[in-house]
KEKOLZA-985095 format. One line per 2 residues: number of its first residue (from 1); their letters; for each residue x, y, z of C-alpha. Coordinates in nm, 2 decimals, decimal comma, padded with zeros to 4 digits. Each point is the difference from the previous one (the first is absolute). Layout:
NUM> a> X/Y/Z ~ ... $
This chain:
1> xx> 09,50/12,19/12,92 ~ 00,11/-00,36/00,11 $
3> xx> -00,08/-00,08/00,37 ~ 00,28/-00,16/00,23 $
5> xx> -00,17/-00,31/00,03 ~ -00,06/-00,05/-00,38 $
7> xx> 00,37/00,03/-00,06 ~ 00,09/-00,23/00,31 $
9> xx> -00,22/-00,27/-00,16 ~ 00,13/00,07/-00,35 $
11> xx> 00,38/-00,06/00,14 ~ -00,16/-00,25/00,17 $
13> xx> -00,06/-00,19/-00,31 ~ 00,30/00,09/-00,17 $
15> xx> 00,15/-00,20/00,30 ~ -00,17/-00,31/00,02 $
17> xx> 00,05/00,02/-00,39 ~ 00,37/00,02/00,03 $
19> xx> -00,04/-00,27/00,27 ~ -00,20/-00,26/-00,18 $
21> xx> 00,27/00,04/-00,32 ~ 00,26/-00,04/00,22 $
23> xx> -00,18/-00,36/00,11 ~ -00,03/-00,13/-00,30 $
25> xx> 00,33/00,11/-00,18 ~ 00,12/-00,19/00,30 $
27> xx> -00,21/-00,33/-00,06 ~ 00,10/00,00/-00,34 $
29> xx> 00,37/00,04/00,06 ~ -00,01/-00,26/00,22 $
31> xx> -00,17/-00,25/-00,22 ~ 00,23/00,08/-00,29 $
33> xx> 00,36/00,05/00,23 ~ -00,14/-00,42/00,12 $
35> xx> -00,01/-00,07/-00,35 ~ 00,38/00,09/-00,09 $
37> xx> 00,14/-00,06/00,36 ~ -00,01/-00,26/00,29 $
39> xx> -00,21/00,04/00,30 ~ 00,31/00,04/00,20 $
41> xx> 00,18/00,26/-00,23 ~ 00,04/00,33/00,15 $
43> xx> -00,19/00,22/-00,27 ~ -00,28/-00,24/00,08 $
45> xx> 00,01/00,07/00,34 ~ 00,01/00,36/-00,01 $
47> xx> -00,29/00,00/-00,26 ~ -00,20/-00,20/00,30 $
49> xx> 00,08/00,26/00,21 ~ -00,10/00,30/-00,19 $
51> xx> -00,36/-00,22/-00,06 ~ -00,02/-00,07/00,39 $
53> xx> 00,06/00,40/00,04 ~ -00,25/00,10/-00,27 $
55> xx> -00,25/-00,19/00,14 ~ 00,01/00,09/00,33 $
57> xx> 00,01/00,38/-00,08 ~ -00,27/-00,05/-00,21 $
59> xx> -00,21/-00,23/00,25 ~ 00,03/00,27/00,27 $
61> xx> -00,31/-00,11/00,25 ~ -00,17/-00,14/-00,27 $
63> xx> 00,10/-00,40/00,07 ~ 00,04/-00,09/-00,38 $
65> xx> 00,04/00,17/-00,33 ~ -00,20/-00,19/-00,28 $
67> xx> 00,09/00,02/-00,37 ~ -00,29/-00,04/-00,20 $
69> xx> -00,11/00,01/-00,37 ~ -00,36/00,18/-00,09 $
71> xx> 00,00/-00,05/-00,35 ~ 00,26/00,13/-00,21 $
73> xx> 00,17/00,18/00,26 ~ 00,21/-00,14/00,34 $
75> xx> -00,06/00,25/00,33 ~ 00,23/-00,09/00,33 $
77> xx> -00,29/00,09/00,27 ~ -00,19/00,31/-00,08 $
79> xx> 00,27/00,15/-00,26 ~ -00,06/-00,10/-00,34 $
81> xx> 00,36/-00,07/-00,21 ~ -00,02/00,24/-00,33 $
83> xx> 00,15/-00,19/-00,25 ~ 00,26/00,23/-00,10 $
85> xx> 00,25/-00,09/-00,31 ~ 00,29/-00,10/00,22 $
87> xx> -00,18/-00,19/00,26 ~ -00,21/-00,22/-00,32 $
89> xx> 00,21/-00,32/00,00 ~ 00,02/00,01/00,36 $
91> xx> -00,45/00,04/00,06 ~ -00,01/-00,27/-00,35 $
93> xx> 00,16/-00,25/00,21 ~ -00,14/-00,03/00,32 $
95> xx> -00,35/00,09/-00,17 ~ 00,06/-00,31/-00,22 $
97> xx> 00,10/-00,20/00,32 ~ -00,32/00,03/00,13 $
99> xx> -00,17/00,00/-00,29 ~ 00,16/-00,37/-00,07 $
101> xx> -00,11/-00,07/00,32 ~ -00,35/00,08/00,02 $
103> xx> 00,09/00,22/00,31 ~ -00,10/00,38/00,09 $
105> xx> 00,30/00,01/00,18 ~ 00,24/00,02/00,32 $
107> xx> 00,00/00,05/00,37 ~ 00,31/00,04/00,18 $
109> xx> -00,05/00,04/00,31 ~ 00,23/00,32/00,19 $
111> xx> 00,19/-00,23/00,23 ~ 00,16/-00,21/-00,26 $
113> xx> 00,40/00,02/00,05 ~ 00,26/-00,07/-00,28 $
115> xx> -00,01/-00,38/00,10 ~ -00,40/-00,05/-00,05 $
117> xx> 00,04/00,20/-00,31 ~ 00,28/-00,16/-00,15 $
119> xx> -00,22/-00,31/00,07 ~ -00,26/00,11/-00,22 $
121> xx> 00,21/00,12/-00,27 ~ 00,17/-00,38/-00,05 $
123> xx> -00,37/-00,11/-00,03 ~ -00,09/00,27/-00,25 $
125> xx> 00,04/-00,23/-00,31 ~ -00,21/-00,29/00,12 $
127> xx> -00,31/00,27/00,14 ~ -00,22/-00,17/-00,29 $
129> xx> 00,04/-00,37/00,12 ~ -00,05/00,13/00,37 $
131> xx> -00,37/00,08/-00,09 ~ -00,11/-00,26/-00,19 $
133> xx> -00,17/-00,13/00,26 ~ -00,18/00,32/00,05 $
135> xx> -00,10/00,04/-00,30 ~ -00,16/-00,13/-00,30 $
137> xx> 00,26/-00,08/-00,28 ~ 00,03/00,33/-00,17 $
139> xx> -00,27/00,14/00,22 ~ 00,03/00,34/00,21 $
141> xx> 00,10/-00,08/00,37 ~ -00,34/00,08/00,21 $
143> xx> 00,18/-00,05/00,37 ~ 00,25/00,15/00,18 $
145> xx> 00,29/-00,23/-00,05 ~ 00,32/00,04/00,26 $
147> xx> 00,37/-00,03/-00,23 ~ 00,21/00,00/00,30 $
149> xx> -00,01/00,15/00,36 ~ 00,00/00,35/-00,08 $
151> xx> -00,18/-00,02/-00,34 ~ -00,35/-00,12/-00,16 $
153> xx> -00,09/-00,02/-00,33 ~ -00,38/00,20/-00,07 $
155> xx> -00,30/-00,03/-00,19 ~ -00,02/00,08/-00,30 $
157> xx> -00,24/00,39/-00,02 ~ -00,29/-00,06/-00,30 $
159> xx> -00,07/00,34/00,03 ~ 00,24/00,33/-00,01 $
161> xx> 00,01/00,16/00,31 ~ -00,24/00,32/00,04 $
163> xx> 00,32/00,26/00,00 ~ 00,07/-00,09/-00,33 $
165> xx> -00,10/00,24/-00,25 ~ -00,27/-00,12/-00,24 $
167> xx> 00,10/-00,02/-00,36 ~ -00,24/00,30/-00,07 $
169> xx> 00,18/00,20/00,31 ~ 00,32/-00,05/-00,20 $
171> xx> -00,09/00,09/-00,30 ~ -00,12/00,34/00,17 $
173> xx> 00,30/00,02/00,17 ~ 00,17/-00,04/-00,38 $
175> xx> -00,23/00,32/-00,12 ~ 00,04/00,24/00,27 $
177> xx> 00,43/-00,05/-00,03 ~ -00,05/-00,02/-00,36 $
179> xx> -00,15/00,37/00,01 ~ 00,24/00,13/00,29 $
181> xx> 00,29/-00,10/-00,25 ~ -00,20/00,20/-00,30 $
183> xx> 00,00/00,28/00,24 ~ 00,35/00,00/00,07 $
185> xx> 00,11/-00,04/-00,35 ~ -00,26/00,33/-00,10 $
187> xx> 00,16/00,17/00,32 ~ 00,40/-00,10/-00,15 $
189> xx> -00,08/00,08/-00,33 ~ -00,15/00,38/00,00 $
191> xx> 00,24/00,06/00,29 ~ 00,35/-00,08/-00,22 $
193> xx> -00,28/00,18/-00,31 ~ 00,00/00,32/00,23 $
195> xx> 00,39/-00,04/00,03 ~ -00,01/-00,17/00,35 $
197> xx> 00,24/-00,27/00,12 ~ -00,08/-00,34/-00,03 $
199> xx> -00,11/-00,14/00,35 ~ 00,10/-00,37/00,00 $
201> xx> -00,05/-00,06/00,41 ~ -00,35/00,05/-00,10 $
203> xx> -00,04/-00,18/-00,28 ~ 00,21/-00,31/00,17 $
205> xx> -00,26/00,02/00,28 ~ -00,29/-00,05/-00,27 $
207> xx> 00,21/-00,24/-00,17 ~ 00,04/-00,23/00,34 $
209> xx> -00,37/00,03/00,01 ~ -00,05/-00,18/-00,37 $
211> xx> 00,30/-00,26/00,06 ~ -00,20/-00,15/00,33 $
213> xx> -00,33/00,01/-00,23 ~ 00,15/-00,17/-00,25 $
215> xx> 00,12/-00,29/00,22 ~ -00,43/-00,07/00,10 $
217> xx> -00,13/00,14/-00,29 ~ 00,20/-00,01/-00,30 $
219> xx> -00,29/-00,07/-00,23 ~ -00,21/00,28/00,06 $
221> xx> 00,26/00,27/-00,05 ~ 00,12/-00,19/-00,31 $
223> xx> -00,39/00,04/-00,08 ~ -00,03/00,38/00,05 $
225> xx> 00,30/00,05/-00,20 ~ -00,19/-00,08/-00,29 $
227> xx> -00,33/00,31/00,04 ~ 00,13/00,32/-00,18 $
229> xx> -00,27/00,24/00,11 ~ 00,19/00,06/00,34 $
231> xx> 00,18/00,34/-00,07 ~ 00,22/00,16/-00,23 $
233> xx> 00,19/-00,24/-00,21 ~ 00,37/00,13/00,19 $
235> xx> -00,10/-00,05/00,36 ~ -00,19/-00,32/-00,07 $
237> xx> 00,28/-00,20/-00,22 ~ 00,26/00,06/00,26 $
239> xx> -00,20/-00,17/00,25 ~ -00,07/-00,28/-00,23 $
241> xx> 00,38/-00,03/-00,09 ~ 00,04/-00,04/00,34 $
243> xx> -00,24/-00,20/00,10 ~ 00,06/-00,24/-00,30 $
245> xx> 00,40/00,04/00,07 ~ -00,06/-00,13/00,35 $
247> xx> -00,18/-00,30/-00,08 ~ 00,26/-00,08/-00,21 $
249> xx> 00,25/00,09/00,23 ~ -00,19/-00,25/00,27 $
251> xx> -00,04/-00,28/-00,25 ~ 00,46/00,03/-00,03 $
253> xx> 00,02/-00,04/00,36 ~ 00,11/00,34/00,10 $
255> xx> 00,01/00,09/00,38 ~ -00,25/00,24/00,09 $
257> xx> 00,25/00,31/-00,02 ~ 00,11/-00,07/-00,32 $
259> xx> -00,41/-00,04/-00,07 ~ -00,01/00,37/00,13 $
261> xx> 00,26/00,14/-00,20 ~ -00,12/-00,18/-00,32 $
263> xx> -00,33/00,15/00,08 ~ 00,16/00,39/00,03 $
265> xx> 00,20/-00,01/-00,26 ~ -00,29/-00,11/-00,22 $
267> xx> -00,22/00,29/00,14 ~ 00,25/00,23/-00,13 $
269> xx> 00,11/-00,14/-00,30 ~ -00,16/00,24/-00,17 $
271> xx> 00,05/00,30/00,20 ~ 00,22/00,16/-00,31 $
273> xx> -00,34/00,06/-00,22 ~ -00,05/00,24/00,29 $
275> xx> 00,23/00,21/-00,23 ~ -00,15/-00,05/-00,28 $
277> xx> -00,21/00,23/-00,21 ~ -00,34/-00,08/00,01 $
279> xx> -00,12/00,07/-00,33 ~ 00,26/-00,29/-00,11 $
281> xx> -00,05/-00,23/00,33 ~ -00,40/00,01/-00,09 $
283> xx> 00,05/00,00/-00,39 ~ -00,22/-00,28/-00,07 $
285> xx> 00,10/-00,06/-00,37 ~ 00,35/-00,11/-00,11 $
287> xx> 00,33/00,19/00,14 ~ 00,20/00,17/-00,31 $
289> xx> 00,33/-00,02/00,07 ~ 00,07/00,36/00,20 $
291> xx> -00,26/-00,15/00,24 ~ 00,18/-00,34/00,00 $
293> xx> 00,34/00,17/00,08 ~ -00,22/00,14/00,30 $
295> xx> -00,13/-00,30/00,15 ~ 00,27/-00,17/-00,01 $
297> xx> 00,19/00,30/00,24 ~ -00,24/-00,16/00,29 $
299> xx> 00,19/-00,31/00,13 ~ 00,29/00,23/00,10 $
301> xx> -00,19/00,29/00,07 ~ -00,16/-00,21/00,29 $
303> xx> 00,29/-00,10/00,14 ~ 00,15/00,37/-00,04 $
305> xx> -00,33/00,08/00,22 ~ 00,01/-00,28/00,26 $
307> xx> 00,39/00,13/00,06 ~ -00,15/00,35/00,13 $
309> xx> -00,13/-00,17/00,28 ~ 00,37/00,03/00,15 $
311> xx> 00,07/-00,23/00,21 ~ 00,16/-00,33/-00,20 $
313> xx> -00,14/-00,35/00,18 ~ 00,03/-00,35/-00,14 $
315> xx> -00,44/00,02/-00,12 ~ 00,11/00,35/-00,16 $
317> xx> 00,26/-00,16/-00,18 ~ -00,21/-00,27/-00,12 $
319> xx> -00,29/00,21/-00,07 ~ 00,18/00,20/-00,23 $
321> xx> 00,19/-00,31/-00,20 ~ -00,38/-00,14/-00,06 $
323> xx> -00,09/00,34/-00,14 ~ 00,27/00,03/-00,19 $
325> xx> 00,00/-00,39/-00,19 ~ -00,36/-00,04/00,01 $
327> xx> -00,04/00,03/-00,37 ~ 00,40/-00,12/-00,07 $
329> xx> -00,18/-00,34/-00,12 ~ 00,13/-00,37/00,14 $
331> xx> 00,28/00,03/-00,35 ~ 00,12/00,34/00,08 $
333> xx> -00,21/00,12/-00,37 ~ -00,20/00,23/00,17 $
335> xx> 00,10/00,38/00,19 ~ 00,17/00,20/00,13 $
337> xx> 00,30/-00,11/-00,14 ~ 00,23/-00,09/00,29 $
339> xx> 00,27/-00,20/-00,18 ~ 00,03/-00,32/-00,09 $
341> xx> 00,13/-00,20/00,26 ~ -00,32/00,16/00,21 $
343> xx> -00,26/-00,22/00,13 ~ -00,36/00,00/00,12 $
345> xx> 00,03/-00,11/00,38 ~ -00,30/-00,19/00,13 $
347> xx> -00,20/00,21/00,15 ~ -00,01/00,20/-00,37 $
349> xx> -00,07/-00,31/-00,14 ~ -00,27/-00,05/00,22 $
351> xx> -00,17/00,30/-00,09 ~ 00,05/00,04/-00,33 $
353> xx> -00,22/-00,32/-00,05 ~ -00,26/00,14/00,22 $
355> xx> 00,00/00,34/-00,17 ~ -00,05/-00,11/-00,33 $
357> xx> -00,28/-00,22/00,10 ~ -00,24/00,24/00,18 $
359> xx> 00,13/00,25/-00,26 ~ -00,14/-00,24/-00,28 $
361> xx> -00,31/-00,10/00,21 ~ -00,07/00,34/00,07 $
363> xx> -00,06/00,09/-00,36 ~ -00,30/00,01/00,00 $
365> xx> -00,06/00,31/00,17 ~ 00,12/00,19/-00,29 $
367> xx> -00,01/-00,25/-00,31 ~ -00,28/-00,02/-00,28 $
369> xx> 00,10/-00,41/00,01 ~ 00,22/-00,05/00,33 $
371> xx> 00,19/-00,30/00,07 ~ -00,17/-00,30/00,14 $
373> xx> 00,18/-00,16/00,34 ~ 00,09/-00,32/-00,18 $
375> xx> 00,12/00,22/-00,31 ~ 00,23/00,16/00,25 $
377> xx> 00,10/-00,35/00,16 ~ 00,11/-00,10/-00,39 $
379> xx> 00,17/00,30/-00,06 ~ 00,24/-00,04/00,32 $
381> xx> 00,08/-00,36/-00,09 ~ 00,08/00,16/-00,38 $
383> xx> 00,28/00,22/00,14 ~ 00,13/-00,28/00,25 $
385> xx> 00,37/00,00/00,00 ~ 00,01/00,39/-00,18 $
387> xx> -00,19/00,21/00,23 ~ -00,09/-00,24/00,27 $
389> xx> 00,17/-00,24/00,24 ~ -00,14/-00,36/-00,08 $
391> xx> 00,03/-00,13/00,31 ~ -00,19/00,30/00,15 $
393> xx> -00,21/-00,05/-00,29 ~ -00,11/-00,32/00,08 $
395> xx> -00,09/00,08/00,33 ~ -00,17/00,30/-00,04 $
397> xx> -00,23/-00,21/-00,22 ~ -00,04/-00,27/00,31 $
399> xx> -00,10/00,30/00,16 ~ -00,27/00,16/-00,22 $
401> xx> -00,08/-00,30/-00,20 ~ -00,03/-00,03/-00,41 $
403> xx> -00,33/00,21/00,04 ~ 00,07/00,25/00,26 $
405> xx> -00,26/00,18/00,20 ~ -00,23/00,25/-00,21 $
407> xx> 00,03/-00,28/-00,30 ~ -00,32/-00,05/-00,20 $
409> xx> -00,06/-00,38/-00,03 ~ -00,21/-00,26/-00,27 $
411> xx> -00,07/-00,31/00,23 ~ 00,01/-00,32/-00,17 $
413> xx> -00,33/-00,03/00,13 ~ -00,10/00,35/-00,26 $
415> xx> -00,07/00,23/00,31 ~ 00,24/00,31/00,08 $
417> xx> 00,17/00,09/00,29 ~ 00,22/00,25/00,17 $
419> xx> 00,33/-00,14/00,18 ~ 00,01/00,11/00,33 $
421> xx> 00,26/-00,13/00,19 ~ 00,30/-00,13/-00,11 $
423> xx> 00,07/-00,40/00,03 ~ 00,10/-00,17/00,32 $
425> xx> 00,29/-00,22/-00,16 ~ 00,26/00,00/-00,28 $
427> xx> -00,17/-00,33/-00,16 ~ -00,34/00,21/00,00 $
429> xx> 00,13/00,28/-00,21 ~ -00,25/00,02/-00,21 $
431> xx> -00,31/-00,10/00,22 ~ -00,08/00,31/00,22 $
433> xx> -00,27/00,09/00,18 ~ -00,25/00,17/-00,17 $
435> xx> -00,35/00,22/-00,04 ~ -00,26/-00,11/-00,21 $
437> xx> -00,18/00,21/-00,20 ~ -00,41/-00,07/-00,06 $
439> xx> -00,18/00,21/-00,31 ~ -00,23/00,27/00,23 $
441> xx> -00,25/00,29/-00,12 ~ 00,27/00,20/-00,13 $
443> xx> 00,31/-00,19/-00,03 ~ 00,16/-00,24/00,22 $
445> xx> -00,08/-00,08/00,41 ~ 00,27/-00,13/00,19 $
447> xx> 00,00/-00,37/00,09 ~ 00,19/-00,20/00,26 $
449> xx> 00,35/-00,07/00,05 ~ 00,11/-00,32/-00,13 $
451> xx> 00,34/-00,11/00,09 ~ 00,07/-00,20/-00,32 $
453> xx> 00,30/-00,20/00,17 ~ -00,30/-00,16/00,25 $
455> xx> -00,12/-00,16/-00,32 ~ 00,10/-00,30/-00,18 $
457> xx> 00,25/00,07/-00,27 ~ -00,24/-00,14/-00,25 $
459> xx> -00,34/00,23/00,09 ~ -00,05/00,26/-00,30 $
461> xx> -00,13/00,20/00,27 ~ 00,35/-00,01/00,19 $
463> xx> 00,22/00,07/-00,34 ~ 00,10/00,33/-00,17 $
465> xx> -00,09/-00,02/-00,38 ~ 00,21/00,36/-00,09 $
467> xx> 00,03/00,34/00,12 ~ -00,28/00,23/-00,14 $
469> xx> -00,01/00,41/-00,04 ~ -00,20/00,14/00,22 $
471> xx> -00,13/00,25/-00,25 ~ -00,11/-00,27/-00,24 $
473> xx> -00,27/-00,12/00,25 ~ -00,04/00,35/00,22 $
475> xx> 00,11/-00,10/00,30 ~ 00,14/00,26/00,27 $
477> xx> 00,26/-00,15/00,17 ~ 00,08/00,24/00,23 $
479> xx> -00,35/-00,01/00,14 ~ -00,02/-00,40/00,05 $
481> xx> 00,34/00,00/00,21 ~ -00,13/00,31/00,20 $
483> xx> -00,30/-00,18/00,08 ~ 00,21/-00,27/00,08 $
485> xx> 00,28/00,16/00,21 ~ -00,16/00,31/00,14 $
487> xx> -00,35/-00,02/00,05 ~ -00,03/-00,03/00,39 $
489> x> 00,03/-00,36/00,15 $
């Protein structure tokens, strides 16, 4: 049971994170409203006064709020900003501000009224030329520096502050949700196999849970996506669709509800194979074409099952459509037939790319000679246009890079290694991070992680030659990104 004072200090938080938002959406409308309007004009005012008012709620007894950077991340006091889709260009800019600057950030101190703050706002664009003089040029500012009356420029932090989560705390915080998700999607799926309702509240709740791990640790889900020795194939792709769908979904832009209701409707895009016979769903040779008429039932047989949960809500609605056009391919070529004028919507689109991919990837769970990742990554870009979207195409390759995670690599230096995380930037596409692999007692030793983008461009070491078969040099795969993603930290 949850004490009384636990759930005090939990809406506590909530609060002060509400709070601290609240502060900075002001700050930034203010800047931006002073960049359109005169000081004078009444929007401008009022956009003062809503700053004045969020600082002084938030400042309560405290005497100042500061609004400070620790590393890649901005925090107002003791609340640490998640950067959440929607709120991106918002953190990018004032992070970059003090960035530029060579600051760790602001104090405002709780007194300040509109007038001191509409002071400080007119100075905003000349901060950088108010602290030469503190600083070196293009140095980090190592003295408190006052702005105007109410404000002072800080110092800049060289280390992160100690409530940050280490990188190895995050990437256990990206395991444990990674396995609550494969419960729920074991839990959805023999319930609706059983003839049970579908239970989206649940899954949405899950779902939530993956969209705020995505946002600090969108590499190490992308990464876990790529192990197949979780669980049954079923439960374990619908995770990965969603996970993969997500990431996709975050790298378009979407607000974080539309993140969540990308991420459901990819968990149950599948839900019709709940109908299925198993002897065809698990046939692992070729479908003849009784068996084909069969699967192909599923799209609209998941959508006929997500209808019995009864009650019809904008997520149900969309659910459904992904399950029905999830294999209705970007021209329309694929099925059910739904007419001609029909179209994929986005959210479809979304996860029809990142079905296929973990459905290719996966192969090699039941395959004599399964797919390679970068054989995958070549087979999407050979169906751009027919079955895919190209411009989702293009980014989902941003995303997971030319050699995605799980791809057996020839270095131009000769040595082999295992991508493990996916690249950091669209111009590094094809210059991951990666796992190298040293000739042991019986087989191969994992190495260290080399991040070939750190490199120079022109360091064999730092290049991918090709793409190799992991069978042709017996290499498990599976095992070197377990080692790498679940082995205790």
């Amino acid at each position: 049971m949850v004490s009384t004072t636990t759930l005090l200090d939990l809406r506590g938080s909530i609060a002060r994170g509400d709070l601290a938002w609240r502060f900075v959406r002001a700050f930034f409308t203010a800047l931006q409203t002073r960049r359109l309007r005169a000081a004078e004009d009444p929007q401008m005012v009022a956009r003062l006064q809503e700053f004045s008012e969020a600082l002084a709620r938030l400042a309560a007894g405290d005497g100042a709020v500061r609004l400070q950077r620790f590393g890649p991340h901005l925090w107002v006091g003791r609340t640490r900003l998640r950067p959440l889709p929607e709120h991106r260009l918002l953190l990018r800019s004032v992070l970059g501000d003090f960035e530029r600057w060579g600051i760790g950030g602001l104090e405002f101190q709780s007194d300040a009224d509109p007038a001191a703050l509409a002071s400080f706002i007119e100075l905003y664009p000349t901060v950088d030329r108010c602290l030469l003089a503190a600083r070196p040029e293009g140095g980090r500012l190592e003295v408190v520096v006052e702005l105007s009356p109410q404000v002072r420029a800080l110092p800049a932090q060289r280390e992160l502050n100690p409530e940050e989560m280490t990188p190895e705390e995050a990437r256990a915080q990206a395991r444990r949700t990674f396995f609550r998700a494969l419960a729920a999607a074991r839990s959805v799926t023999r319930q609706c196999a059983l003839g049970g309702l579908p239970e989206l509240r649940k899954t949405r709740a899950v779902v939530h849970e993956m969209v705020d791990t995505l946002v600090e640790e969108e590499f190490s889900l992308l990464g876990m996506t790529a192990i197949q020795n979780f669980d049954p194939y079923t439960f374990q792709h619908s995770v990965h669709v969603s996970i993969l769908s997500m990431a996709l979904g975050q790298r378009l832009g979407l607000s974080r509800g539309d993140l969540a209701a990308l991420g459901v409707s990819a968990m149950f895009h599948d839900m019709g194979k709940t109908r299925v016979p198993k002897e065809v769903l698990h046939k692992p040779g070729r479908f003849d074409d009784t068996e084909w008429r069969v699967m192909r039932t599923h799209p609209l047989s998941g959508a006929r099952e997500l209808l019995r949960t009864g009650s019809v809500s904008d997520l149900l609605v969309q659910v459904m459509l992904v399950s029905a056009e999830h294999h209705l391919r970007f021209d329309g070529s694929g099925y059910p037939p739904l007419g001609d004028s029909w179209q994929q919507g986005l959210f479809a689109r979304i996860v029809t790319l990142a079905d296929c991919f973990d459905a290719m990837t996966a192969s090699r769970i039941y395959m004599k000679r399964p797919f390679t990742p970068d054989a995958v990554i070549r087979y999407l870009f050979e169906n751009s246009g027919r079955m895919f979207d190209p411009d989702l195409l293009r980014l989902f390759v941003e995303m997971v890079g030319l050699y995605p995670v799980g791809s057996l690599v020839r270095l131009e230096s000769g040595e082999l290694a295992v991508v493990a995380e996916p690249p950091t930037q669209a111009r590094e596409v094809d210059r991951p991070a990666v796992v190298t692999l040293e000739p042991g007692g019986q087989g191969w030793r994992v190495g260290s992680v080399r991040r070939l983008a750190d490199g120079a461009p022109v360091d064999p070491r730092c290049r991918i030659q090709a793409g190799c078969h992991p069978q042709d040099h017996e290499v498990d795969v599976d095992a070197v990104l377990a080692q790498v993603y679940l082995e205790a930290a």
